[in-house]
KEZAKOL-424432 format. One record per residue (C-alpha): chain; x, y, z negated. Coordinates in steps of 0.05 Angstrom, whole numbers. Layout:
BEGIN
A	X	Y	Z
...
end
This chain:
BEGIN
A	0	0	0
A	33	67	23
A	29	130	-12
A	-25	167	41
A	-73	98	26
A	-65	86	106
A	-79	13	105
A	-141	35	64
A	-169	76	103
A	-150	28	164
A	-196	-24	126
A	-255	26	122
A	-251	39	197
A	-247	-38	205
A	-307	-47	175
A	-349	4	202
A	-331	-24	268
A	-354	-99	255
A	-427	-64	231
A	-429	-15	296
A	-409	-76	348
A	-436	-135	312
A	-493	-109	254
A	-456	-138	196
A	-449	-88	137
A	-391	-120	83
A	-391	-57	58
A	-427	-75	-8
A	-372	-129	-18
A	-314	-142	-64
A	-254	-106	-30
A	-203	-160	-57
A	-241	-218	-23
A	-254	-169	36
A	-186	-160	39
A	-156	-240	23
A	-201	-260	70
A	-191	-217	136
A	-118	-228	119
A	-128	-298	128
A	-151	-287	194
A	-103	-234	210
A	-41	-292	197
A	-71	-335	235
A	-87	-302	292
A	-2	-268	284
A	-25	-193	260
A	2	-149	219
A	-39	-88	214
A	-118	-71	208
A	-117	-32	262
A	-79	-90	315
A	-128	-138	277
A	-183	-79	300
A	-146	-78	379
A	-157	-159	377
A	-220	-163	356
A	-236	-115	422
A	-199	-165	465
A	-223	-227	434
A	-298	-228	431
A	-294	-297	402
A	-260	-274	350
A	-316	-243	314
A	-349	-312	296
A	-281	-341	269
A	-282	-278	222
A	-353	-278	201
A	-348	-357	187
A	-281	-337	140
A	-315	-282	105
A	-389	-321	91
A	-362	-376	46
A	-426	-439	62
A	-407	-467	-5
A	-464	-514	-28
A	-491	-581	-44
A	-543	-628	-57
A	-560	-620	-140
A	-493	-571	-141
A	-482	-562	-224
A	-516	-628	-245
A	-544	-609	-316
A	-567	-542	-293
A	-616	-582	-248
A	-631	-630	-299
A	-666	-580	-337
A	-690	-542	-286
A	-734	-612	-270
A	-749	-626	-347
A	-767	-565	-372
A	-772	-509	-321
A	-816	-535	-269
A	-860	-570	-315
A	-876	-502	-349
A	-884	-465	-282
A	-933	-513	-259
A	-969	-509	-326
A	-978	-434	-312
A	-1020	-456	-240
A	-1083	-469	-228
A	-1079	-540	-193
A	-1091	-510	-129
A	-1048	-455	-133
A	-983	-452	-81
A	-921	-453	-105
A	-868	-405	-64
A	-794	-418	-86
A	-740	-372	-50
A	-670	-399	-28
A	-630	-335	-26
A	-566	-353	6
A	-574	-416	21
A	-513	-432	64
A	-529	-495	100
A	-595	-509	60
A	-577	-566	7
A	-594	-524	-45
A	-664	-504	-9
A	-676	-585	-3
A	-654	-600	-74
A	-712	-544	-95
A	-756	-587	-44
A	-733	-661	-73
A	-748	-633	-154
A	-814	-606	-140
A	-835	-668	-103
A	-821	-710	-154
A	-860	-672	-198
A	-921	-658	-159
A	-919	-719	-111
A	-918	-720	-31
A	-987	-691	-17
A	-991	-638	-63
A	-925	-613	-51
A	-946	-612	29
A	-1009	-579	5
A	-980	-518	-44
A	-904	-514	-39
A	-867	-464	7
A	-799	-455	-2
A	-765	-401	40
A	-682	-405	50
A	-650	-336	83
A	-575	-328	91
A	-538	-272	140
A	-495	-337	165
A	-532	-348	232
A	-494	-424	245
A	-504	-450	170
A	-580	-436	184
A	-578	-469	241
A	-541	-531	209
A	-603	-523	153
A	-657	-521	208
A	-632	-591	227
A	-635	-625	163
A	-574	-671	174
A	-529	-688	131
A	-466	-730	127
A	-452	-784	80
A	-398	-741	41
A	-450	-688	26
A	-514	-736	-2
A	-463	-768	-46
A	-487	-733	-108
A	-560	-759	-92
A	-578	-821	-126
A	-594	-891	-88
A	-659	-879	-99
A	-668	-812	-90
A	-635	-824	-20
A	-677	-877	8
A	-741	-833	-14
A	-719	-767	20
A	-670	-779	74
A	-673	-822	144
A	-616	-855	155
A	-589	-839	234
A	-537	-845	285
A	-520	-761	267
A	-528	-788	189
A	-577	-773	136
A	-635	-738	163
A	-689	-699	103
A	-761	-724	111
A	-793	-690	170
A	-873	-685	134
A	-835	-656	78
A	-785	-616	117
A	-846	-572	142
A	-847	-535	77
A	-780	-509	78
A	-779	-441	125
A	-704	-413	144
A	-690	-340	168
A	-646	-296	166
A	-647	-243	104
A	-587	-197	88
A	-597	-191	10
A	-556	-119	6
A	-610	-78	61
A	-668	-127	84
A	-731	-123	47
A	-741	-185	-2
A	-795	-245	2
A	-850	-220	-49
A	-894	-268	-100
A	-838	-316	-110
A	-846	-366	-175
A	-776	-394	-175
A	-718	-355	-144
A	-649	-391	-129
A	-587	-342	-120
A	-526	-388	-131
A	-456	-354	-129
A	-467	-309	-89
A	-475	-236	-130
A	-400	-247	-152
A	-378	-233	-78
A	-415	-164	-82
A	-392	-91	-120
A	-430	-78	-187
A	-466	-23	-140
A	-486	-74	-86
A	-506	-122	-143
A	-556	-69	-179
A	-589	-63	-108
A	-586	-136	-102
A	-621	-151	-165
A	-679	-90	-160
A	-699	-131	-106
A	-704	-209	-136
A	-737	-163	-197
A	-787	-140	-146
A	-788	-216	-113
A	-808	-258	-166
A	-879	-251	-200
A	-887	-238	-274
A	-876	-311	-305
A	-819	-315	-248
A	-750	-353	-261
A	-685	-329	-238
A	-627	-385	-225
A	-558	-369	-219
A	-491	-390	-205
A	-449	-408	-266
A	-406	-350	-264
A	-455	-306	-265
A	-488	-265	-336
A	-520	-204	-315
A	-499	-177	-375
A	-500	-111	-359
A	-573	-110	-324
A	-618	-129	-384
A	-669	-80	-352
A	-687	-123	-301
A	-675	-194	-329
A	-677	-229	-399
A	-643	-294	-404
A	-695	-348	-412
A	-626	-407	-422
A	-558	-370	-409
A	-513	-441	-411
A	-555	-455	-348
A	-556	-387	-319
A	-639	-381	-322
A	-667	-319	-334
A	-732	-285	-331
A	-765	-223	-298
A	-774	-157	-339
A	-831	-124	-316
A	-823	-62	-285
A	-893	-57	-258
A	-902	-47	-178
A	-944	0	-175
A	-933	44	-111
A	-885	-5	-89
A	-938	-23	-28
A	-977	27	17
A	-1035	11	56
A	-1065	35	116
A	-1145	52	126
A	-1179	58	195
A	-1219	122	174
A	-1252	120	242
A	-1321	91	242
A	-1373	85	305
A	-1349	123	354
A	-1386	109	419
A	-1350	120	493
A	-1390	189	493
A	-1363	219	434
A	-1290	215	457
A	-1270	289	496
A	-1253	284	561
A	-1187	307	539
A	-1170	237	513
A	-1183	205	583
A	-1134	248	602
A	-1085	223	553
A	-1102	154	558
A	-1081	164	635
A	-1015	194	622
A	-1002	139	565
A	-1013	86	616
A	-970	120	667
A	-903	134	631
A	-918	59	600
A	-853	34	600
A	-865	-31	636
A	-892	-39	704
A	-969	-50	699
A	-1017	-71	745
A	-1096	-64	735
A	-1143	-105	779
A	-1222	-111	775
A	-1272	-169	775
A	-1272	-174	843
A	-1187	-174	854
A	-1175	-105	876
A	-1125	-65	848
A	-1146	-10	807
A	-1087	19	780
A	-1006	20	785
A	-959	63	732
A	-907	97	752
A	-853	33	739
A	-894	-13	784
A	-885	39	839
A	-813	44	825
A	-799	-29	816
A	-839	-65	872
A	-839	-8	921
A	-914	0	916
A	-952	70	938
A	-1018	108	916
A	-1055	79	981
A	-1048	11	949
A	-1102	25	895
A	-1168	3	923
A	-1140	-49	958
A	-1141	-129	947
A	-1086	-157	913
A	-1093	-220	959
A	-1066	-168	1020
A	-1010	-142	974
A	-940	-175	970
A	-945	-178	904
A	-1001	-227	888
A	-946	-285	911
A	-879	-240	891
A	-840	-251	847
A	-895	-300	822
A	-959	-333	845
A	-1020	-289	815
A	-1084	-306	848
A	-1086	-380	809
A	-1063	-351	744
A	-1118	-292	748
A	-1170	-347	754
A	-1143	-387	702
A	-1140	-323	659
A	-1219	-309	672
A	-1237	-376	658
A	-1202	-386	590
A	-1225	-309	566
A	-1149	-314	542
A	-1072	-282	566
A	-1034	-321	615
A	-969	-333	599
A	-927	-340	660
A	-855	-344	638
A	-795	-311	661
A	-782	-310	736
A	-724	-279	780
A	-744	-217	824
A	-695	-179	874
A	-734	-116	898
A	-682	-104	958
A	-628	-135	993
A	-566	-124	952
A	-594	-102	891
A	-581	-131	833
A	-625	-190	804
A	-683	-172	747
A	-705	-224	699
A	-782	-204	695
A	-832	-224	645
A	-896	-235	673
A	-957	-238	629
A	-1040	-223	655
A	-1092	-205	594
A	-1154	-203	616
A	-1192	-134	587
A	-1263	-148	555
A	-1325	-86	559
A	-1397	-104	523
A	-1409	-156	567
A	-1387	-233	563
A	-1351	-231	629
A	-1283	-195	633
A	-1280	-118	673
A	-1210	-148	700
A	-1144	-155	679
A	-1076	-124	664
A	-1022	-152	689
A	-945	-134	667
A	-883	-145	687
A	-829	-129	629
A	-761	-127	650
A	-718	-169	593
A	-652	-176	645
A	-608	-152	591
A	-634	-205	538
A	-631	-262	585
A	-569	-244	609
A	-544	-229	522
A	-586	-307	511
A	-533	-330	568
A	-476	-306	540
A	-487	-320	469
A	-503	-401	494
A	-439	-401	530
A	-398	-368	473
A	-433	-423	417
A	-412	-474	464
A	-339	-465	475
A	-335	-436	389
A	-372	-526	376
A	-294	-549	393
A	-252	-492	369
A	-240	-514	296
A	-177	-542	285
A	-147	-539	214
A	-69	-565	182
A	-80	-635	135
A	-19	-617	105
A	-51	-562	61
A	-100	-601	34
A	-60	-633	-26
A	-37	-568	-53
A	-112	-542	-42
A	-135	-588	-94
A	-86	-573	-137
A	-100	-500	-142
A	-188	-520	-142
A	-177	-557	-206
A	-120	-501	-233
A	-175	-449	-214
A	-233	-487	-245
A	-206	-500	-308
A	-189	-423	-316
A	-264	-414	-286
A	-290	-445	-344
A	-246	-405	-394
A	-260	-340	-370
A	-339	-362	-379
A	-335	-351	-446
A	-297	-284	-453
A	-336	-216	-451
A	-363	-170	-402
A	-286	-126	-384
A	-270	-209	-363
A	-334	-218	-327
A	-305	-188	-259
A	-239	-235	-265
A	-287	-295	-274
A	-324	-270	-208
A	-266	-276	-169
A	-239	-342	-193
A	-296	-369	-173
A	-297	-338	-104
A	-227	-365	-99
A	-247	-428	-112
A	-301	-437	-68
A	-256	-406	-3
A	-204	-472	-19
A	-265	-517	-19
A	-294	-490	41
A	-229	-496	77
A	-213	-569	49
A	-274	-591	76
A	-271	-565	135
A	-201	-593	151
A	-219	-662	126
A	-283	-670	168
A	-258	-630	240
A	-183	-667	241
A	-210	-741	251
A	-266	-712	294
A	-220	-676	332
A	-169	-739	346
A	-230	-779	371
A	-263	-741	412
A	-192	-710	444
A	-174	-784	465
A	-246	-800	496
A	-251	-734	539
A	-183	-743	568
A	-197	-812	593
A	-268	-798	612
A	-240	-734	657
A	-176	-775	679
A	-229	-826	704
A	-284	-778	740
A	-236	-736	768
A	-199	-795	799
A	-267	-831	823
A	-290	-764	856
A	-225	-751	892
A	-219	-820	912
A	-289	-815	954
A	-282	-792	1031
A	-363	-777	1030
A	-389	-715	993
A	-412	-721	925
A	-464	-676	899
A	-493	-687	835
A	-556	-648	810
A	-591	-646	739
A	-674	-641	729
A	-668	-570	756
A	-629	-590	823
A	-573	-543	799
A	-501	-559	821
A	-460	-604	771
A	-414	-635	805
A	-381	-617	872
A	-321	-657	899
A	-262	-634	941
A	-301	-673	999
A	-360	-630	996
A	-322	-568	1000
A	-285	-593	1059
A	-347	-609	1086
A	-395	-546	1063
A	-349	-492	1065
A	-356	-478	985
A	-311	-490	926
A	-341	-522	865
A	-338	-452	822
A	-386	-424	882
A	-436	-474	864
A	-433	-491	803
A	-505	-485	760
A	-538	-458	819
A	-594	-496	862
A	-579	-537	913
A	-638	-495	954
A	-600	-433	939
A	-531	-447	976
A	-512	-416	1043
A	-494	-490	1070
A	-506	-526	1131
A	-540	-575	1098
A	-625	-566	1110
A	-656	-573	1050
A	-733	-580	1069
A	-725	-648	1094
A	-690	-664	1013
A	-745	-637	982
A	-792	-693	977
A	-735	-749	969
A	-699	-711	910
A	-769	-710	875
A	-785	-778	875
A	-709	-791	853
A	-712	-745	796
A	-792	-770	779
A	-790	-844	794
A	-712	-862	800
A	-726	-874	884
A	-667	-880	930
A	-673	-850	997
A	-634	-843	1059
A	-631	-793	1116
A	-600	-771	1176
A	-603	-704	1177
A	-573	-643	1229
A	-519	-593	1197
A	-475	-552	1198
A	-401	-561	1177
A	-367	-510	1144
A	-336	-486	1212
A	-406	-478	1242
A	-404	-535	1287
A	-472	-585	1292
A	-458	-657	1268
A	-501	-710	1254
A	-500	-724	1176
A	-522	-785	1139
A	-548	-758	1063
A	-563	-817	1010
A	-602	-789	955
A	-597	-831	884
A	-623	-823	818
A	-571	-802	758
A	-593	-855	710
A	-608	-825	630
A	-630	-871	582
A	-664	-933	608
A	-733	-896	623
A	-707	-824	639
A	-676	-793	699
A	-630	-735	683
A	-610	-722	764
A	-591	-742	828
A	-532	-755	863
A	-525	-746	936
A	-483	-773	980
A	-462	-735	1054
A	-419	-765	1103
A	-421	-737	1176
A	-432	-794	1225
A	-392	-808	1294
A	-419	-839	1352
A	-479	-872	1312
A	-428	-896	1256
A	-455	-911	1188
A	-393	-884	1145
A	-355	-935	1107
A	-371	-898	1043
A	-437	-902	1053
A	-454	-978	1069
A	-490	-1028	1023
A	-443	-1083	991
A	-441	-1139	1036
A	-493	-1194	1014
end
């Protein structure tokens, strides 16, 4: 640390620029772990300064995920702090229940619930205590973390063996599925666990909650993020509510808000601050107005509203004529005033970008919105591609029958294009983990060293409290990591060995074949492409890759594919055809095309494969023949 408190203030700006670029305010955090744990990063990635940590981040998109997972310690498991839960199950939920009517639900809140085993081990106690039906009939138990991938992980509700370990036998075969992934949480039971995301330091808090679980995770915060924190689970949890903490945690200092009900166990309960004028409520004053009574005045603004709506709109009547176009349907499908009045059948837009006239029907018929998905629209030759939205409401009067309908057509390009990116990125982050075994000794070392002063510290007074705190977050970060390198270094060995044969082996079968190999998923989008279909199309494998086979600028006539690559992909047919093309050097050929299902599981079809081979002088290629016999 210099004298002028640069690498300070380099921090600062470091962390204002992970909230403005990513939405992630650490802020309210600890600066020691803030600072342990970006320098973690920072040595690994061969930094030394905040600010060149700052310049990679800016050249290393996936950077920010390997940073966020290092900062958000997913430190959990299944009946984590054994006694705790013991009497949690004996004496706690026993009396919660007691203060229910029978019917009454039960909402429990999972406030950082990493990758949900704490959320589940809520689930598993009040099962047992209510049994299966009632607890599908009056428990919901809501989990929030800011950790996007642990939630994700929760959402599936599979666990390895490693982690159900501290669940009894019994307790195993009654709530878990055993799978090929591993140990799966009963699905009828599963339904009554929500996850979302829930940033505890700025997002409002879940409301009527009668048993709150926030485990370790106010010692990562300042004491001013932590009073802000705990106004909130104050405000959270109803009058008789329950409070459950991690075991480093006293809230000594916040005896306003919470009384400790049992403080070995960290259980404390709500002080009642009284909510009044803590909700508002919104009254529709407006009572019986006929069309009549509205001015004139508010035609006119209803008009201008519709016009500068920001999404193209389209308004047709009963009878399908257009009645109305705003200003961004004009702009966007090159439509004119003369087109109102006119039918929609005669306009190019009834069948572009999407087929209307069968989904206004279907709209009338239901009384209910159409939903017709996202489709692909170019409005002129070289500009660039839209993702639209396409959605038609019909619009009720007095009468039963509908006046017409609304369609829209929302522009969402730049989310499809974000949803694209961000499935590519989680892709290629599922194999980046990759961790050193020889750490992992002198990890366990320290964990016990650091648990033993953990415990220690517990006892001391409210100047140690903070110390305690970070022990504890110490702790956890060694954990965190020892897992991580014991599970990802055997996985990583394996499946290393098996994709370097399997790619040794496709690439040499593919370049091995003189005929063209083409093979298609469900969509007919490119996924394979050998180096004799370039030679033979004109089009490297980078050119076609993911696109449809209908959209390349080949030779190759597609119309006469169409019907054998949909009984292929539908009902695992093989066809054969002869076919005129074009080579790549725009001379006609003769070109024999097999087209075979790619086989799935036993009763699936996941493609097709086809097979091109130009014939000479009435030649059946080589490659192409049956086996003999």
């Amino acid at each position: 640390m210099t004298d002028d408190g640069r690498p300070d203030r380099d921090l600062a700006t470091l962390l204002g620029f992970l909230n403005e670029s990513r939405g992630f305010d650490f802020t309210g955090y600890k600066r020691s772990t803030l600072e342990r744990r970006i320098q973690k990063r920072m040595h690994t990635v061969g930094v030394s300064s905040y600010a060149e940590y700052q310049d990679f981040l800016e050249l290393t998109p996936e950077e920010f995920t390997e940073l966020f997972d290092t900062i958000l310690i997913n430190v959990t498991g299944f009946f984590r702090d054994r006694p705790a839960w013991d009497h949690i199950a004996s004496h706690v939920v026993p009396a919660l229940l007691a203060d229910l009517d029978d019917d009454a639900p039960v909402r429990v809140w999972s406030a950082a619930c990493a990758t949900g085993e704490e959320a589940y081990t809520a689930a598993i106690v009040l099962a047992e205590a209510l049994g299966d039906a009632a607890f599908r009939a009056r428990v919901k138990i809501y989990a929030t973390d800011v950790d996007e991938r642990a939630l994700a992980h929760a959402r599936q509700a599979v666990y390895d063996a490693n982690a159900v370990k501290p669940l009894s036998g019994e307790l195993r075969e009654r709530y878990f599925e055993a799978n090929h992934l591993g140990h799966a949480f009963r699905a009828d039971l599963r339904r009554a666990v929500i996850f979302g995301r829930n940033d505890l330091v700025k997002d409002a808090p879940i409301s009527r909650i009668d048993m709150l679980l926030c485990r370790n995770a106010l010692m990562y915060f300042t004491a001013e993020a932590q009073e802000r924190i705990l106004t909130r689970l104050n405000f959270a949890l109803k009058p008789k509510g329950v409070l459950f903490l991690g075991k480093s945690e006293m809230l000594v200092t916040h005896t306003n808000l919470f009384t400790a009900e049992n403080i070995r166990f960290r259980l404390f309960r709500k002080v009642d601050r009284g909510q009044g004028g803590a909700r508002s409520s919104f009254v529709d004053t407006v009572r019986g107005l006929t069309r009549d009574a509205i001015p004139e005045r508010y035609d006119e603004l209803h008009r201008a509203a519709a016009e500068a709506f920001p999404i193209a709109q389209v308004l047709v009547d009963r009878q399908g004529f257009i009645a109305t176009i705003n200003q961004e349907a004009r702009t966007l499908f090159g439509l004119g005033s003369s087109d109102v009045g006119r039918p929609l059948q005669d306009v190019e837009l009834s069948y572009r970008p999407v087929e209307l006239r069968a989904a206004l029907g279907q709209a009338y018929d239901l009384l209910a919105p159409v939903d017709l998905g996202r489709v692909h629209f170019v409005s002129t030759a070289g500009a660039e591609p839209r993702v639209l939205a396409v959605k038609i409401r019909p619009l009720h009067g007095l009468a039963t029958q509908p006046l017409g309908a609304s369609i829209t057509f929302e522009d969402v390009t730049t989310g499809a294009r974000l949803a694209d990116e961000f499935e590519r990125t989680r892709h290629q982050l599922e194999n980046a983990y990759e961790e050193l075994q020889s750490t992992v000794e002198e990890l366990e070392t320290t964990n016990e060293e650091l648990q033993s002063t953990n415990e220690e510290l517990e006892t001391t007074n409210e100047e140690l409290q903070s110390t305690n705190e970070e022990l504890e977050t110490m702790n956890e970060e060694l954990q965190s990591t020892n897992e991580e390198l014991e599970t990802m270094n055997d996985e990583h060995e394996i499946r290393a060995a098996q994709l370097d044969r399997a790619n040794v082996l496709l690439e040499g079968i593919l370049e091995s074949l003189q005929a063209g190999v083409i093979v298609l998923d469900g969509n007919e989008r490119v996924q394979l492409w050998n180096r004799a279909s370039s030679e033979l199309w004109g089009l490297r494998p980078d050119e076609v890759h993911d696109r449809r086979l209908a959209e390349l600028d080949i030779g190759l006539p597609h119309a006469p594919l169409a019907g054998p690559l949909g009984r292929a992909l539908s009902a695992g047919e093989e066809s054969e055809l002869r076919l005129d093309a074009l080579s790549r050097r725009g001379r006609t050929m003769r070109c024999l095309v097999r087209v075979l299902p790619l086989r799935g599981t036993a009763s699936t079809h996941a493609g097709a494969i086809l097979l091109c081979a130009e014939l000479a002088d009435g030649e059946r290629p080589a490659e192409l023949r049956p086996p003999a016999g």
